[in-house]
C-alpha positions as CSV (number, residue, x, y, z in Angstrom):
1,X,-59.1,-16.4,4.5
2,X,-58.3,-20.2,3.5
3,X,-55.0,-21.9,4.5
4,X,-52.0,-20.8,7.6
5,X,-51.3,-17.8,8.2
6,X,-47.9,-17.0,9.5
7,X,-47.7,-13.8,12.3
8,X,-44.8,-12.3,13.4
9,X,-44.4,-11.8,17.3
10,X,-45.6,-8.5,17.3
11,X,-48.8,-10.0,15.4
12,X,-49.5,-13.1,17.6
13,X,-49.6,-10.4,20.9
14,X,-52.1,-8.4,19.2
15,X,-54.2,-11.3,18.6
16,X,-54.0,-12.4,22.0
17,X,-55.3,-8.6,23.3
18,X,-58.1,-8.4,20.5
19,X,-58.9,-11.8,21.8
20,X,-59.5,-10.5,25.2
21,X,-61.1,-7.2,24.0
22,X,-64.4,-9.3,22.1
23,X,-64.9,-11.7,24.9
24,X,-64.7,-8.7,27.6
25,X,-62.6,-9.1,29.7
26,X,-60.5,-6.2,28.9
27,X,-61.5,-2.5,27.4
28,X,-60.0,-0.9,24.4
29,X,-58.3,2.1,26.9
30,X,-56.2,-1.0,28.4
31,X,-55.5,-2.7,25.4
32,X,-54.0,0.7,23.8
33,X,-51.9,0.5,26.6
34,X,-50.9,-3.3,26.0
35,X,-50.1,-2.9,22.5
36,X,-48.8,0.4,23.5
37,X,-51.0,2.4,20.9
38,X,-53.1,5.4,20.4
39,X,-56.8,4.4,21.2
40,X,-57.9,5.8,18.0
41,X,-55.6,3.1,16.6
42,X,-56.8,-0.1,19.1
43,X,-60.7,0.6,17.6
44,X,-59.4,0.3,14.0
45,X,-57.6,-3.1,14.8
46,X,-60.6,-4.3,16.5
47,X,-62.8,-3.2,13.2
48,X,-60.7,-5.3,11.1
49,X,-59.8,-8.1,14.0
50,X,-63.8,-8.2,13.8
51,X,-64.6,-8.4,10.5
52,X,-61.3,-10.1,9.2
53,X,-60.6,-12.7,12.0
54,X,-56.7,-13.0,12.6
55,X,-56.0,-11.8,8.5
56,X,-57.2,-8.5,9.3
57,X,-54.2,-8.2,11.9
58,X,-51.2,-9.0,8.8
59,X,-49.4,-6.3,7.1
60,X,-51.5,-5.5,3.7
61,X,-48.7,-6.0,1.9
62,X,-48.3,-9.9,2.8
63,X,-47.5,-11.7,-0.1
64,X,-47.4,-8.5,-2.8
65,X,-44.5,-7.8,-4.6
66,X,-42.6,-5.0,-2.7
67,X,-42.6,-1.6,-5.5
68,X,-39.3,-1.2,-4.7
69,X,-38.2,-4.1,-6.2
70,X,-35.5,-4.8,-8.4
71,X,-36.2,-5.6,-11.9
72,X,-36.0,-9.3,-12.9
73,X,-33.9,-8.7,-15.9
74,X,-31.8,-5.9,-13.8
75,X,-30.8,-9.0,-11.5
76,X,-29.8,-11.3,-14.2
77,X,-27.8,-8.6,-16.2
78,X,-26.0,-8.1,-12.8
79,X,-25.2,-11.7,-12.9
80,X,-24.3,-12.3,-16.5
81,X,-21.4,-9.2,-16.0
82,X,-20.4,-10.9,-12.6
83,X,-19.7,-14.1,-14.3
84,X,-18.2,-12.9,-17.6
85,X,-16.8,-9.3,-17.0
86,X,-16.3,-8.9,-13.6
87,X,-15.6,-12.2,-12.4
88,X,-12.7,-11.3,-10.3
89,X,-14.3,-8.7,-8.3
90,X,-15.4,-8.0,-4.8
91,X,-18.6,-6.5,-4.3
92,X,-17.7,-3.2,-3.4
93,X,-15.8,-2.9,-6.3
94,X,-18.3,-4.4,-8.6
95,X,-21.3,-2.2,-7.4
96,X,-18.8,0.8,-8.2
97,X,-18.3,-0.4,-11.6
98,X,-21.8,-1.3,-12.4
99,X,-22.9,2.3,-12.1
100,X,-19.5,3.8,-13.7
101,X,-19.4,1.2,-16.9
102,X,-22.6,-0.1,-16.7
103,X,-25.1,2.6,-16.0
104,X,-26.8,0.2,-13.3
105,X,-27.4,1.9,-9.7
106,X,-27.8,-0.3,-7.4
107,X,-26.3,0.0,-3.5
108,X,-23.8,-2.6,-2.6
109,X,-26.1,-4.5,-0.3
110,X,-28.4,-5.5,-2.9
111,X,-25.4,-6.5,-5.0
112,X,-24.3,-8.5,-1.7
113,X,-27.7,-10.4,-1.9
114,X,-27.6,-10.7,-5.0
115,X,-24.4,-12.5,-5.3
116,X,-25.0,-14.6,-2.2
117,X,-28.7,-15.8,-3.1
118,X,-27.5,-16.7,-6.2
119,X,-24.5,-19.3,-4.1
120,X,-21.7,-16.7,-5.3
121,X,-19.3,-16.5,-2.6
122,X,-17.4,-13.3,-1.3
123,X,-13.8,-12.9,-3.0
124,X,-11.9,-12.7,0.4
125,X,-13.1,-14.7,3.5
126,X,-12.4,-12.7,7.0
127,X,-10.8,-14.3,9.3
128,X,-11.7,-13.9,13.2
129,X,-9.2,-10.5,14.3
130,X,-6.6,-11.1,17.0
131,X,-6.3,-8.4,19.8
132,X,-3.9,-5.9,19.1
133,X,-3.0,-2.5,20.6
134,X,-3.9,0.4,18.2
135,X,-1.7,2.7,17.5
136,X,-3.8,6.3,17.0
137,X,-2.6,7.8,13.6
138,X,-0.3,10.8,13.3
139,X,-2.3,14.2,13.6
140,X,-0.6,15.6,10.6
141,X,0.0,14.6,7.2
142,X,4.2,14.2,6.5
143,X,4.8,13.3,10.1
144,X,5.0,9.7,9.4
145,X,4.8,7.7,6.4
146,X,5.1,3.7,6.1
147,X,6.2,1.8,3.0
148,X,7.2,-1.8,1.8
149,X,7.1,-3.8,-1.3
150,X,4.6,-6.2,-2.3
151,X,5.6,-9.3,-5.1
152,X,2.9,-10.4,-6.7
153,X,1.0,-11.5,-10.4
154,X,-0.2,-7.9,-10.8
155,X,-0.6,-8.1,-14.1
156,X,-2.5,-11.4,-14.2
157,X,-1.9,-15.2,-13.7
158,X,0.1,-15.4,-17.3
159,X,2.3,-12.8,-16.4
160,X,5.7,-13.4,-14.3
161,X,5.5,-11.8,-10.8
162,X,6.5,-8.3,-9.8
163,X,7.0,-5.9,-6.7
164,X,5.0,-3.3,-6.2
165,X,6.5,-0.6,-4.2
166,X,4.3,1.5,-2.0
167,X,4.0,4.4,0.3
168,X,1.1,5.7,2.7
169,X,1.3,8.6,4.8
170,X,-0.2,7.4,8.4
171,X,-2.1,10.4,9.4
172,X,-4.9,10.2,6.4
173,X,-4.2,7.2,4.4
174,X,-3.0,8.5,1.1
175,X,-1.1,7.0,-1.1
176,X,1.9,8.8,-1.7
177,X,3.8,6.8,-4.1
178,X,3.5,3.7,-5.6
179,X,5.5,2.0,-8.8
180,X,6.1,-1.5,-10.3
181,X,9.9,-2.8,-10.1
182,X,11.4,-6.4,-10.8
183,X,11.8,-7.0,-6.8
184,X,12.2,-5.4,-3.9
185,X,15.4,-3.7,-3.4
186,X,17.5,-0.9,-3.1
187,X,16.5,0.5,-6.2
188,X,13.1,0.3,-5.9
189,X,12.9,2.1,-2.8
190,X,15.2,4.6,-3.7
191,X,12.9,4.9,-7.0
192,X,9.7,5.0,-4.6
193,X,11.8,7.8,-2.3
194,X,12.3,10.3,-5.3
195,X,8.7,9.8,-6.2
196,X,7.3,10.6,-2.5
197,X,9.6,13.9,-2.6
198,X,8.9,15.0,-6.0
199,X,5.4,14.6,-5.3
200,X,5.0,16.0,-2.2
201,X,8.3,16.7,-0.3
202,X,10.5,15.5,2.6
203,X,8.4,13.5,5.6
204,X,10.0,13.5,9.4
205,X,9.9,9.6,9.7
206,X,9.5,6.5,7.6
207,X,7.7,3.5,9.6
208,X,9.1,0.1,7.4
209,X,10.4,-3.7,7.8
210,X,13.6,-5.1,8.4
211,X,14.4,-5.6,5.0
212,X,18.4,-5.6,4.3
213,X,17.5,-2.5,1.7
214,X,16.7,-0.7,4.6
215,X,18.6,-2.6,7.4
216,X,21.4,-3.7,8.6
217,X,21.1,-7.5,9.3
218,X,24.1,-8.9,10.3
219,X,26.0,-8.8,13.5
220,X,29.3,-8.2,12.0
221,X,31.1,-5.0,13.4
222,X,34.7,-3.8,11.8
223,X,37.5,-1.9,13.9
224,X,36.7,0.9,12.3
225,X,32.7,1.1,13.0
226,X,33.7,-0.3,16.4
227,X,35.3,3.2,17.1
228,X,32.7,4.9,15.7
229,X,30.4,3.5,17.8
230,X,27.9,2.7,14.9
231,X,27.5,0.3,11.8
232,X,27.4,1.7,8.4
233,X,24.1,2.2,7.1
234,X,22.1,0.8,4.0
235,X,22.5,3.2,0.8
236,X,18.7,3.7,1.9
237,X,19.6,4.2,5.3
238,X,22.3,6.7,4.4
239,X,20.0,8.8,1.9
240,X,17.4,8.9,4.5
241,X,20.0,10.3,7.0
242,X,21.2,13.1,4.7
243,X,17.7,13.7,4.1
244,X,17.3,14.2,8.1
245,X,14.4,11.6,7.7
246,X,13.9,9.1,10.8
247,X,13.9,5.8,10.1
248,X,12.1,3.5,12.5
249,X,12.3,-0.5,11.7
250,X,8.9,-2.4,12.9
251,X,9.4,-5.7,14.6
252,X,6.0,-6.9,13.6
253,X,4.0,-7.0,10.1
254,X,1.0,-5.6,12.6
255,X,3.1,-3.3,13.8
256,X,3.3,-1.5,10.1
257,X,-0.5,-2.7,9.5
258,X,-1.8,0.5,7.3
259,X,0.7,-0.4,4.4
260,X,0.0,-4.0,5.0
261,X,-3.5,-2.8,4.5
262,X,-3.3,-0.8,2.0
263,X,-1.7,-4.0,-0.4
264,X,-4.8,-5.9,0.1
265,X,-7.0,-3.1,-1.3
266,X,-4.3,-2.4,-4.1
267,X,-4.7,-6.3,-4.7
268,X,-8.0,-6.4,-4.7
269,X,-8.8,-3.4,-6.7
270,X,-5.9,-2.2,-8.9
271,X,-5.5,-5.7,-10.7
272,X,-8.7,-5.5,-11.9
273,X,-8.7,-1.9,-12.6
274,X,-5.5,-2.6,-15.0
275,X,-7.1,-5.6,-16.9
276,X,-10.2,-3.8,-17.6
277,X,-7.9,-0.8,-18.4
278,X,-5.9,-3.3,-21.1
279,X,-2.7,-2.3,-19.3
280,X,0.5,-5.1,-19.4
281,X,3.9,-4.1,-18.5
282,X,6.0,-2.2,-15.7
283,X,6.3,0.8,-17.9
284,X,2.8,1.5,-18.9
285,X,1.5,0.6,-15.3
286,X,3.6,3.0,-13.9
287,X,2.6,5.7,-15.8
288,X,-0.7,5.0,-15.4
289,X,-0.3,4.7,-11.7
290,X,0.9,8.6,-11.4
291,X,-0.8,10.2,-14.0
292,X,-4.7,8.1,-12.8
293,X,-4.5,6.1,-10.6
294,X,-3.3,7.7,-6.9
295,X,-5.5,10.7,-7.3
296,X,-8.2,8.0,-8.0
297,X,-7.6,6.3,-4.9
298,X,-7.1,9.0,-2.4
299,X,-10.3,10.5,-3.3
300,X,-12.0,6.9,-2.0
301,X,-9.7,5.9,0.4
302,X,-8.0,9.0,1.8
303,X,-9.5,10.2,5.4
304,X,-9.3,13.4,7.0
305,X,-6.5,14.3,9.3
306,X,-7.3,15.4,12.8
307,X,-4.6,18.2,12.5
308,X,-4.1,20.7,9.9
309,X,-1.3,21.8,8.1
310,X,1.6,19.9,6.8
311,X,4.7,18.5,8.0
312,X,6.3,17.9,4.6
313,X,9.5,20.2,3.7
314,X,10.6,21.2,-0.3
315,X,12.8,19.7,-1.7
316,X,14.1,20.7,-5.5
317,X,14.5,18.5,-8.4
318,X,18.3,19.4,-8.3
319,X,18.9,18.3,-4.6
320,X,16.5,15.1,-5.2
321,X,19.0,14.6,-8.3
322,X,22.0,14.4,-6.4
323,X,20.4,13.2,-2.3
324,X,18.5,10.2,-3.8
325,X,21.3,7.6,-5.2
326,X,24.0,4.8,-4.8
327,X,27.0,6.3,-3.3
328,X,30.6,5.0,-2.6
329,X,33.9,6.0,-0.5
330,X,36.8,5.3,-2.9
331,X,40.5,6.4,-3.5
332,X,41.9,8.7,-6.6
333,X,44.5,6.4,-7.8
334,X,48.1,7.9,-8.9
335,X,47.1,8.3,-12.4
336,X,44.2,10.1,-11.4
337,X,41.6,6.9,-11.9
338,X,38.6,5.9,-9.4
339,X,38.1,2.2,-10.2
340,X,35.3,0.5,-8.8
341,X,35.9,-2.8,-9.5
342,X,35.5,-2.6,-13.8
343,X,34.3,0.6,-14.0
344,X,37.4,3.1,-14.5
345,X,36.0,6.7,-14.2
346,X,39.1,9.6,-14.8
347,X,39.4,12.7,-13.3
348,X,40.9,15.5,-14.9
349,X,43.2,17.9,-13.5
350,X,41.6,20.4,-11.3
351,X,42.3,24.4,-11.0
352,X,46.2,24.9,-11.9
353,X,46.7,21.6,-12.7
354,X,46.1,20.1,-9.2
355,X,46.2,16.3,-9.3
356,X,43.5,14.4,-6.9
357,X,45.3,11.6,-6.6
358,X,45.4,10.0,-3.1
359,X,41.9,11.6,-2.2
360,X,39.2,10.0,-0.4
361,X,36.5,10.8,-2.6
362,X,32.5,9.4,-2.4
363,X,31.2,8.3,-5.9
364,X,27.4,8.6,-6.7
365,X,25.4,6.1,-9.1
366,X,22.5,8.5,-9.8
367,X,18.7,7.0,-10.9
368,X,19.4,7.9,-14.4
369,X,22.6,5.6,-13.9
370,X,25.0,8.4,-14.9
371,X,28.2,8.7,-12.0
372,X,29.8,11.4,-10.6
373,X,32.7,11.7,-8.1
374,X,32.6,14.4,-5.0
375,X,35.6,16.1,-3.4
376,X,33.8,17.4,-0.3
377,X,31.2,20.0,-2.2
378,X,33.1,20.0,-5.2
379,X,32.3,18.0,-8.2
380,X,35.6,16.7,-9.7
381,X,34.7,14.0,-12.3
382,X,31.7,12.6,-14.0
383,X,30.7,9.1,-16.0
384,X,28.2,7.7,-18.3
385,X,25.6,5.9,-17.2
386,X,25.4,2.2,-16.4
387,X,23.2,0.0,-15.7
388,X,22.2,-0.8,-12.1
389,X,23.2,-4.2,-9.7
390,X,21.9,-4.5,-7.1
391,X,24.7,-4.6,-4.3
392,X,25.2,-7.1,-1.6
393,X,26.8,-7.2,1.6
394,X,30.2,-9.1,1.7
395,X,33.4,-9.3,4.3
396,X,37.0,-9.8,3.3
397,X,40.2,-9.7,4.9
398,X,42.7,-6.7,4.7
399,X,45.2,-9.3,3.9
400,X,42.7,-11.1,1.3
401,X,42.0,-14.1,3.1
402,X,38.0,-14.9,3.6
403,X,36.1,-13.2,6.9
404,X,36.4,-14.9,9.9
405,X,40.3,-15.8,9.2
406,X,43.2,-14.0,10.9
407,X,43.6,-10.3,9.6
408,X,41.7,-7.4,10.1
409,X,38.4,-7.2,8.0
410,X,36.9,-4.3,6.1
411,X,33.2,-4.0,4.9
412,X,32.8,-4.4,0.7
413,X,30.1,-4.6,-1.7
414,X,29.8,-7.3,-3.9
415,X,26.3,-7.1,-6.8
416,X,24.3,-10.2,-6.8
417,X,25.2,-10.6,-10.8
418,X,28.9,-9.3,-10.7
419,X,29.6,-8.2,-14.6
420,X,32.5,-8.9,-17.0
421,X,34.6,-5.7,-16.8
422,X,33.6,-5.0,-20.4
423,X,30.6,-4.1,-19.2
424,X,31.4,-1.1,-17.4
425,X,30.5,-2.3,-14.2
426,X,31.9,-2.7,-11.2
427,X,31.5,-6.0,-8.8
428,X,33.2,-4.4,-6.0
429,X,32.9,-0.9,-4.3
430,X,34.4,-0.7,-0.9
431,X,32.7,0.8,3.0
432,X,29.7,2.7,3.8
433,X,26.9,1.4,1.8
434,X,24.5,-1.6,0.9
């Protein structure tokens, strides 16, 4: 054989042994055990070392087309649909694709070389990982669930941002709820909160941030939660609590890291999944989400608990109804009026003509947007429904004058957009809730 020959390590030692085995020096019992072969197998590599030279020691293969190898016109197809279809991909999610759309089965190594031989770079670059503590997951599903929202161009660069609200469940990974709203808010996690129950019940804990949906920010403590001993809670914070749901606040994004997770798959994958799906709008996508989508991704993503069982408790539609809303301390005026700011809700007369006037009543803004007004257990009054605003914390003075003058100040809640009282709706709503 003409021309160089390239050996491997393992090729150039056996040279060197052969070598030594035709000049002599050494038998083929010791160089079995050098190359640390049968003897039966050192004769036949000294046959061919003999009658070959150094050639007869390469793989037979050297320089043949392996006949496991892809087809030429396979390879380009993959590329054409990479650059045109799929262009937005990773690889993962583009070998998965491939076999479901495409009919073409390849593993996603081969799409990785592929991709890279052909100077197509990964979608997401990894950065170095910092050390953190690992925190083991819960043993049981319901346990302990994590959730946030995520504002982003889900629908593609032409289309105006939106949140995506999301729920895991920390023991195996599954999503539990997830839906498309305008922002982050009160709304949205209430929204996201009737969605994890319906679904599958009521969870011991929910791990989340410090947003002012969910938490109380400020420092500012009245006289009368001074007394109390404790600040007024969020309107989530006070549906989780009549839920009996433990809410624990993380003081890191790390700390909360499966969710965090979770929204970089979601971004990665479900963008894609809803462009090549032809799906545009909150509405559609949330359908879509519930009725395909979640069952879609637990089967790929969800892992196996190490306990069994479940820590989720039933919880009826009624009591999700009626749990799972805004909600409002307010006083039955003398003509038997609640009035929460421009919304004017009446109460009729209850059982022999009792009048409710000078009653501390609460008032609930339900997720259909309908109202009703609660004597203790009793339902006394009721109101159409209006549209939502989201509500934001604001201090005044019992004697009117701005927060932080003299007078004694209360807690009120003012909505970001206050509405013209012809609009039904009200821009202030006093104590208890955010």
């Amino acid at each position: 054989m003409k021309g160089l020959i390239a050996l491997s390590k393992k090729e150039a030692h056996r040279v060197e042994v052969m070598e030594q085995v035709v000049l002599g020096r050494i038998g083929l019992k010791m160089a079995s055990q050098l190359l640390d072969l049968s003897y039966r197998q050192s004769r036949r590599i000294k046959t061919r070392y003999s009658a070959l030279g150094i050639a007869g020691l390469c793989h037979g293969n050297r320089g043949k087309q392996s006949a496991n190898a892809m087809d030429p016109a396979v390879r380009s197809r993959i590329l054409s649909l990479h650059e045109d279809r799929y262009s937005g991909l990773n690889d993962s999610h583009f070998t998965e694709l491939l076999a479901q759309r495409e009919g073409i089965g390849v593993s996603r190594e081969s799409v990785r070389r592929i991709l890279r031989s052909a100077g197509k770079g990964p979608k997401r670059k990894r950065r170095p990982p910092k050390h953190r503590s690992r925190r083991p997951r819960k043993p049981t599903p319901g346990i302990m669930a994590q959730w946030d929202g995520s504002p982003h161009r889900w629908f593609g660069p032409n289309h105006p941002p939106v949140c995506l609200m999301a729920a895991v469940d920390d023991a195996d990974g599954k999503l539990l709820g997830a839906l498309f709203i305008a922002a982050e808010s009160s709304e949205g996690y209430l929204r996201l909160l009737a969605m994890m129950l319906r679904r599958h019940g009521v969870c011991l804990s929910i791990y989340h941030d410090r947003h002012s949906s969910l938490v109380r920010n400020d420092d500012h403590w009245s006289r009368e939660e001074q007394l109390q001993g404790y600040q007024y809670p969020t309107h989530v914070g006070r549906v989780l609590e009549e839920l009996g749901v433990a809410s624990i606040p993380a003081n890191s994004p790390q700390a909360k890291g499966r969710i965090e997770r979770k929204f970089g798959v979601l971004q990665d994958r479900m963008i894609e999944d809803m462009r090549l799906e032809g799906i545009v709008g909150v509405q559609a996508a949330n359908r879509w989400i519930e009725e395909t989508y979640i069952a879609r991704h637990n089967a790929k993503f969800g892992k196996e608990p190490s306990g069994e069982g479940s820590a989720f408790r039933k919880i009826s539609a009624r009591q999700i109804h009626h749990i799972v809303c805004f909600a409002y301390e307010a006083t039955v005026g003398n003509d038997n009026c609640v009035r929460l700011g421009g919304l004017l809700i009446d109460i009729p007369k209850g059982k022999g003509g009792v009048s409710y006037a000078k009653k501390r009543v609460l008032v609930r803004q339900h997720l259909d947007g309908t109202w009703s007004v609660w004597l203790g257990d009793e339902k006394i009054g009721s109101h159409n429904a209006t549209e939502f605003k989201e509500p934001v914390r604001s201090w005044k003075s019992r004697n009117g004058e701005a927060a932080g003058k003299r007078g004694e100040t209360m807690q009120v809640y003012v909505s970001s957009k206050p509405a013209p009282r012809t609009k039904g709706h009200f821009p202030v709503a006093v104590k208890g809730t955010d």
